[in-house]
C-alpha positions as CSV (number, residue, x, y, z in Angstrom):
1,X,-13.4,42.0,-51.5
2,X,-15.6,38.5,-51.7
3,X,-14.3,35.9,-53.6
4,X,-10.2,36.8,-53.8
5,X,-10.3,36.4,-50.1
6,X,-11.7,33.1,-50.4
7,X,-8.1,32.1,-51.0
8,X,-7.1,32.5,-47.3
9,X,-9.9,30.6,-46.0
10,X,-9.5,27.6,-48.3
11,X,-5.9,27.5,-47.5
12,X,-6.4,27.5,-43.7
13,X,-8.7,24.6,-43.7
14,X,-6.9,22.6,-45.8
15,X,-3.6,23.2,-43.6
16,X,-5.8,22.4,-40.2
17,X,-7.2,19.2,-42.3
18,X,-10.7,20.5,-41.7
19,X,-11.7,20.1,-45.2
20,X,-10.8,17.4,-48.0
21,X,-10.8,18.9,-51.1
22,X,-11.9,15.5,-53.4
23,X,-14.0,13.7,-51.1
24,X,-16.2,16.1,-49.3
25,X,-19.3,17.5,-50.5
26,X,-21.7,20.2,-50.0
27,X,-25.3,20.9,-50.9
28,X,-26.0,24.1,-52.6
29,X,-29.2,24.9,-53.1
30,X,-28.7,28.9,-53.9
31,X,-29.1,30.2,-49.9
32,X,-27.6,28.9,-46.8
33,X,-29.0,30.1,-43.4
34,X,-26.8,31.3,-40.6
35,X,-28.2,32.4,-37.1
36,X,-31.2,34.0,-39.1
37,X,-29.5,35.6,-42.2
38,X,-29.9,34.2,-45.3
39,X,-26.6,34.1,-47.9
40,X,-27.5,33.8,-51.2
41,X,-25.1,32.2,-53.7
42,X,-24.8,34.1,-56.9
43,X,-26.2,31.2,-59.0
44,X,-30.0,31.0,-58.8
45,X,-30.8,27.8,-57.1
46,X,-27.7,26.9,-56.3
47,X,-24.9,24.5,-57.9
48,X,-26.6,21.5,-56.1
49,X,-24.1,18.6,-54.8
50,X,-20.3,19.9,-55.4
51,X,-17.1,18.5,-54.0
52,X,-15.0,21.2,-52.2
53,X,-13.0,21.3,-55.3
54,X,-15.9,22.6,-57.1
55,X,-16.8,24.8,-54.3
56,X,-13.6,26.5,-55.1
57,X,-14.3,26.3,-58.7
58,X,-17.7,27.9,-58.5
59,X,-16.9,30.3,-56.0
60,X,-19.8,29.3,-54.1
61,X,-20.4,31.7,-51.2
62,X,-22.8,28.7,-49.4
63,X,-19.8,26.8,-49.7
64,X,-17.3,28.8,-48.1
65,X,-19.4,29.6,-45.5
66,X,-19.4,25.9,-44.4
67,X,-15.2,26.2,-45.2
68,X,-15.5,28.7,-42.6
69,X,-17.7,27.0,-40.2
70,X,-15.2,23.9,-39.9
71,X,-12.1,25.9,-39.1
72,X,-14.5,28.1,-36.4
73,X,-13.8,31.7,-35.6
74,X,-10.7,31.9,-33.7
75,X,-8.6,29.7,-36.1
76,X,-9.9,31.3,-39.3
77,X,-8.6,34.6,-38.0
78,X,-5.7,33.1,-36.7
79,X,-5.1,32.4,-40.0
80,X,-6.3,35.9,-41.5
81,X,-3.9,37.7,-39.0
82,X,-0.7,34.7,-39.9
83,X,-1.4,36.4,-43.7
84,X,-0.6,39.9,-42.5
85,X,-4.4,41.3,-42.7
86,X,-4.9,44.0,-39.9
87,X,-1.5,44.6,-40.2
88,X,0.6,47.0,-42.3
89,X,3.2,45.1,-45.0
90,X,6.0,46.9,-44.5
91,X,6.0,47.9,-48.4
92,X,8.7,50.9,-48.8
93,X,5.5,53.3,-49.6
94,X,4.1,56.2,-47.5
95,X,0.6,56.1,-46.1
96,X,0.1,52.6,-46.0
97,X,-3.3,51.3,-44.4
98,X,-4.0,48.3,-42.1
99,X,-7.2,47.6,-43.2
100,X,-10.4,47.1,-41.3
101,X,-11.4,43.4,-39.3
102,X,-13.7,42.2,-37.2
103,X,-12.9,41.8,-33.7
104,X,-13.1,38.3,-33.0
105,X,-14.9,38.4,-29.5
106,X,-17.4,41.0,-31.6
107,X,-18.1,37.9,-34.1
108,X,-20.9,35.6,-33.9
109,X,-21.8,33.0,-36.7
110,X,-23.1,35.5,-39.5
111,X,-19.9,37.5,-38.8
112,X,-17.7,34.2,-39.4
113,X,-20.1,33.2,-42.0
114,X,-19.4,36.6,-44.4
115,X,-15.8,36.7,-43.2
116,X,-15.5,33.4,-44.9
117,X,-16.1,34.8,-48.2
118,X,-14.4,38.5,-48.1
119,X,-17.4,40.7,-46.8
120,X,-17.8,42.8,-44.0
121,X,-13.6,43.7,-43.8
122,X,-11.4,45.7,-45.5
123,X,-7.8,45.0,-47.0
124,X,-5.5,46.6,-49.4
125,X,-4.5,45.3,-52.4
126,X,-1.2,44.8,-51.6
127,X,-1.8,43.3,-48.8
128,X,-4.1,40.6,-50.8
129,X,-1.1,40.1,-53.3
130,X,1.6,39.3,-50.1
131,X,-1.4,36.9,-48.9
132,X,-1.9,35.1,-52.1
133,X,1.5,35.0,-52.9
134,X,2.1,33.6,-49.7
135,X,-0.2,30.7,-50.2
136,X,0.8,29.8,-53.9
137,X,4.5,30.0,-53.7
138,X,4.8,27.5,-50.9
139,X,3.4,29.7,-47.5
140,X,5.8,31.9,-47.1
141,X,5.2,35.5,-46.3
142,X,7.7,38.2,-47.6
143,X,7.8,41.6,-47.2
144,X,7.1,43.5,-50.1
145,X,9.4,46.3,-51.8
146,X,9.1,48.7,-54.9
147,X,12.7,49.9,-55.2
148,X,15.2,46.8,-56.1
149,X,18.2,48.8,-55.0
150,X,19.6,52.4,-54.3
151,X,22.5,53.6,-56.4
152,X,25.3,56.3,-55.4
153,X,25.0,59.1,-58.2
154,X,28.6,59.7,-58.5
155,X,30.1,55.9,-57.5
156,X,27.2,54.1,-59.3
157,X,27.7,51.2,-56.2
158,X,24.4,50.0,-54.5
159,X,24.1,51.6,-51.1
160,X,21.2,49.3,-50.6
161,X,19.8,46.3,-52.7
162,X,16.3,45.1,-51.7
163,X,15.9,41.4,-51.5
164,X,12.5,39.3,-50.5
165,X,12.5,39.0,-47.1
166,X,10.9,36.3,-45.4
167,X,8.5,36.9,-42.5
168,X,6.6,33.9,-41.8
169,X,5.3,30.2,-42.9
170,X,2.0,30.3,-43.2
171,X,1.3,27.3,-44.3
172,X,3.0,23.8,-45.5
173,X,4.7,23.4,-49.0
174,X,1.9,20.5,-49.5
175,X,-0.9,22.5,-48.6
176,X,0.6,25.4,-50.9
177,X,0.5,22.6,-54.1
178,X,-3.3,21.9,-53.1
179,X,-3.8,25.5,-53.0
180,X,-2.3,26.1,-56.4
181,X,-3.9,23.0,-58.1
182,X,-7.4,24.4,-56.6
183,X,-6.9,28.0,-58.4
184,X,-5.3,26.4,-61.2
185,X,-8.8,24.2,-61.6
186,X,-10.8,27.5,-61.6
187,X,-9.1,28.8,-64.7
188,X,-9.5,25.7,-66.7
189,X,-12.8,24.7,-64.9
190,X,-14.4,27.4,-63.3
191,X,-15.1,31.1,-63.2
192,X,-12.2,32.1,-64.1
193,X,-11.8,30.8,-67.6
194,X,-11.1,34.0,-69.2
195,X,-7.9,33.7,-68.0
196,X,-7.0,30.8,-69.8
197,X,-3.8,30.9,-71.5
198,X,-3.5,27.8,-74.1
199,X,-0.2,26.4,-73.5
200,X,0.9,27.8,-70.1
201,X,-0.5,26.9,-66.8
202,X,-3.0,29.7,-65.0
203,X,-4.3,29.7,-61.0
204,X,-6.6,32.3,-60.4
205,X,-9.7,33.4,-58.1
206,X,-12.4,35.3,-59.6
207,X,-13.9,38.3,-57.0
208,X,-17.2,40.4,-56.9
209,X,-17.5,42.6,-54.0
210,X,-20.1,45.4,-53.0
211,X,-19.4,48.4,-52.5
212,X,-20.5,50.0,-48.9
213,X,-21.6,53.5,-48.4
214,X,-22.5,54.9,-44.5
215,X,-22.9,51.4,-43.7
216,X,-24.9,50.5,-46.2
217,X,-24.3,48.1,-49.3
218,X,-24.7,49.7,-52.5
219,X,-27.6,48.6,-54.9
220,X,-25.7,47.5,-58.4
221,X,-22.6,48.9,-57.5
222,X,-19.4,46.2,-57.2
223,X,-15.5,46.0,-57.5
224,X,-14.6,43.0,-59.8
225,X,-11.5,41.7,-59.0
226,X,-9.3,38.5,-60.3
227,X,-6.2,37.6,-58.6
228,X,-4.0,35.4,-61.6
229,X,-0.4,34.0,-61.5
230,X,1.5,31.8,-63.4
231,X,3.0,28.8,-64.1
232,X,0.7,27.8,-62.0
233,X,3.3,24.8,-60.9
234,X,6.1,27.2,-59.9
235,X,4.7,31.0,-59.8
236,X,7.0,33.8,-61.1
237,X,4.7,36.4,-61.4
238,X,1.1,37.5,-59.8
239,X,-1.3,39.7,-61.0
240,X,-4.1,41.5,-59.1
241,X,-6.8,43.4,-61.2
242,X,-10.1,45.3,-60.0
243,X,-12.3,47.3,-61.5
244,X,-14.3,49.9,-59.8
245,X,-18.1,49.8,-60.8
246,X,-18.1,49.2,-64.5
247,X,-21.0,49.8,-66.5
248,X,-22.7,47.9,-69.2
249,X,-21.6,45.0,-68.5
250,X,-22.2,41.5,-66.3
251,X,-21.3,42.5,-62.2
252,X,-19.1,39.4,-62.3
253,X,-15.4,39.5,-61.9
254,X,-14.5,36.3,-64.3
255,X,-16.5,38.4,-67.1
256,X,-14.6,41.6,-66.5
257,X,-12.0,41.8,-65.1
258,X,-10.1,37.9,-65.8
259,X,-9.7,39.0,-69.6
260,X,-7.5,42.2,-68.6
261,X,-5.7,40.2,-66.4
262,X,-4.9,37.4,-68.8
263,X,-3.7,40.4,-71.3
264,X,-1.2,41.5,-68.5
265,X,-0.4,37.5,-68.0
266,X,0.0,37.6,-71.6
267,X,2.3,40.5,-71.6
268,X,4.4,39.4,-68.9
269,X,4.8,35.6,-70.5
270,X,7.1,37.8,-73.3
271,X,8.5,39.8,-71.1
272,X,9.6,36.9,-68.5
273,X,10.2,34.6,-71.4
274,X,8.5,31.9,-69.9
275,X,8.4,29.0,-71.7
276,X,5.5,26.7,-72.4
277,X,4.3,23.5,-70.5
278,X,2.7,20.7,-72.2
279,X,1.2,19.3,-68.4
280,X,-1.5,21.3,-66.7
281,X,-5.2,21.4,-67.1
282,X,-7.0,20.6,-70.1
283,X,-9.8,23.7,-70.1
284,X,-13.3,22.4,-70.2
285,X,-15.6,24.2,-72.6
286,X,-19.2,25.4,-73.6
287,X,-21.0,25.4,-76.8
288,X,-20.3,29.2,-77.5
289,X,-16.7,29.1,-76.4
290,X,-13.4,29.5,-79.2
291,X,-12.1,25.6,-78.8
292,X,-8.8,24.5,-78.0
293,X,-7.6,21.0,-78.7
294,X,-3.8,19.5,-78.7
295,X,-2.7,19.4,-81.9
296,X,-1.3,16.1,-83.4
297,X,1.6,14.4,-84.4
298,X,2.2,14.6,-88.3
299,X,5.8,14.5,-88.7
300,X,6.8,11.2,-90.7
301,X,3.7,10.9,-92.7
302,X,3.1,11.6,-96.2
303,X,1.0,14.7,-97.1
304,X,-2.6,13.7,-97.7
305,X,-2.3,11.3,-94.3
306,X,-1.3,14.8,-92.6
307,X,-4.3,16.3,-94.5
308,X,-6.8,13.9,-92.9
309,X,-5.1,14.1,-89.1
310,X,-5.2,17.8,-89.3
311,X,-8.6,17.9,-90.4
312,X,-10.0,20.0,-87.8
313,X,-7.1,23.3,-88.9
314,X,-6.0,24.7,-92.0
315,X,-3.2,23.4,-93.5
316,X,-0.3,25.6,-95.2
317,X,2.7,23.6,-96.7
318,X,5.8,24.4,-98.1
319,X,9.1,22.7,-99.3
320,X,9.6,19.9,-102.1
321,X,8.3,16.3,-101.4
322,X,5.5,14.3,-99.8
323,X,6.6,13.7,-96.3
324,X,6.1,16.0,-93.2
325,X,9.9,16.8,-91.4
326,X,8.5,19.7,-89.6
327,X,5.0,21.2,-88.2
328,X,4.2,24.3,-86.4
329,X,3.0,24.6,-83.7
330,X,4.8,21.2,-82.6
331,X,2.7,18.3,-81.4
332,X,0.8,18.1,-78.3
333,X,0.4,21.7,-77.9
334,X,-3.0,23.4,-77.9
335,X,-4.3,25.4,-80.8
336,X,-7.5,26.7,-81.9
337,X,-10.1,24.4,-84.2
338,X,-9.7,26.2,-87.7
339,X,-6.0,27.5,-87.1
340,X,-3.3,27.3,-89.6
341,X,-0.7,24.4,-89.0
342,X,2.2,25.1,-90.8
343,X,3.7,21.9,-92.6
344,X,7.4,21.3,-94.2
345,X,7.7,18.8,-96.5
346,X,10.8,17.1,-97.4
């Protein structure tokens, strides 16, 4: 489950203050050395000289391992156990697991070290949702339910109407808003870009885990994971997707399994009718990426002045005259380079 977990670590050092996002830096140089093991990162030779920030961004196991190291074992599971992990969720389902961790008087530094980043435990899914949840929406930890409420089949009154139930406070409102900037930065930033969403603000981890048979990690064989919520500034929905061992395609969970979960965001955007923000995070792109950029103001001008602003779409007008009274989509919201901006004139 590496890299999804990585949530709870960040979030415990930044509530104990052990880390500053911004201003602290790391040295990546593709492997770090703990007690004789080596962790690699997944990037050959490393991401070099990052800020925390980009740690998070780059989901840099090095990186988290150091996260790890300043918070030491007992307060980092402290913190794991605060976020219900090694403890059932109370979820109105039957066989629910606990979930395997370490022991902490059984963990030296190379069990800190991988517990950092997600390896070496085991968690449910719903228990990472309740976790995540927990530390996006402002550290508190619910109980989850299935069932909104029972209903008397002859009456039609609730006999019993589920509400979220409130276990614990993690962690601070303030350290929740770092939290949610930091995931929010690794959909516009980082490796979880294919979960952007032009228009509506993202937060999202990125996981690749591998799978373990009789003790033994699997050769090729990984669950890609990304956890996604939006808005990013006030979450109303969270969406956890994995995929078990895909073939044909790059073992990275930003390249398979972020898209599916930005279709499900998608989805849910209609369903939820949430509306769109013009604040959040501009997404930084490469050279082979579809481009985004805000779209500008026309309204007011004559027709040929709109042609040259909206040089970089197509242009489709209608109505009678020579000045624009209407555009769509409105100014200052993001659309593709070459999309069709529809113009009234009046």
């Amino acid at each position: 489950m590496v890299g999804t977990f990585k949530i709870i670590t960040l979030s415990a050092a930044l509530e104990e203050k052990t880390i500053n996002l911004f201003e602290d830096r790391f040295h990546d140089g593709g492997a770090i050395n703990v007690d004789g093991a080596t962790i690699h990162c997944w990037k050959h030779g490393g991401h070099g000289t990052q800020t925390i920030l980009e740690v998070v961004e780059n989901s840099c196991n090095p990186g988290f391992v150091h996260i790890g190291s300043t918070l030491g074992t007992d307060k980092l599971m402290s913190y794991i156990k605060k976020y219900g992990f090694g403890s059932k969720t109370g979820i109105d389902l039957n066989g629910e697991s606990k979930g395997i961790l370490f022991k902490p008087e059984n963990m030296g530094p190379v069990e800190l070290a991988t517990t950092s980043f997600g390896q070496g435990i085991s968690v449910t899914p719903i228990q990472q949702i309740r976790a995540v949840s927990a530390a996006v929406n402002g550290g508190n930890l619910n109980t989850p339910y299935i069932v909104g409420s029972f209903l008397d089949s002859e009456t039609n009154s609730i006999i019993k109407d589920n509400k979220p139930h409130k276990d614990a406070q993690v962690i601070s409102a303030e350290t929740s808003s770092l939290v949610r900037y930091a995931l929010e930065s690794v959909v516009a930033n980082g490796s979880g870009k294919n979960a952007y969403i032009e228009n509506y603000r993202v937060g999202g981890k990125t996981g690749t885990a591998q799978k373990v048979k009789n003790g033994a990690y699997l050769d090729g064989n990984y669950i890609l994971s990304f956890m996604g919520f939006l808005p990013a500034n006030d979450p109303e929905i969270i969406v956890y997707v994995a995929v078990d061992n895909p073939k044909g395609v790059t073992q990275f969970g930003g390249v398979v399994s972020a898209p599916i979960a930005k279709n499900v965001l998608t989805s849910a955007i209609e369903i939820l009718d949430i509306p769109p923000s013009k604040e959040g995070m501009p997404r930084e792109y490469t050279w082979i990426d579809k481009k985004y950029i805000l779209v500008p103001d026309t309204t007011g001008k004559t027709k040929k002045e709109a042609s040259e602003i909206l040089k970089n779409f197509k242009v489709e007008y209608s109505g009678v005259g020579d000045t624009v009274i209407y555009q769509s989509p409105e100014a200052n919201y993001y659309a593709a380079e070459g999309e069709t901006i529809k113009i009234l004139l009046g």
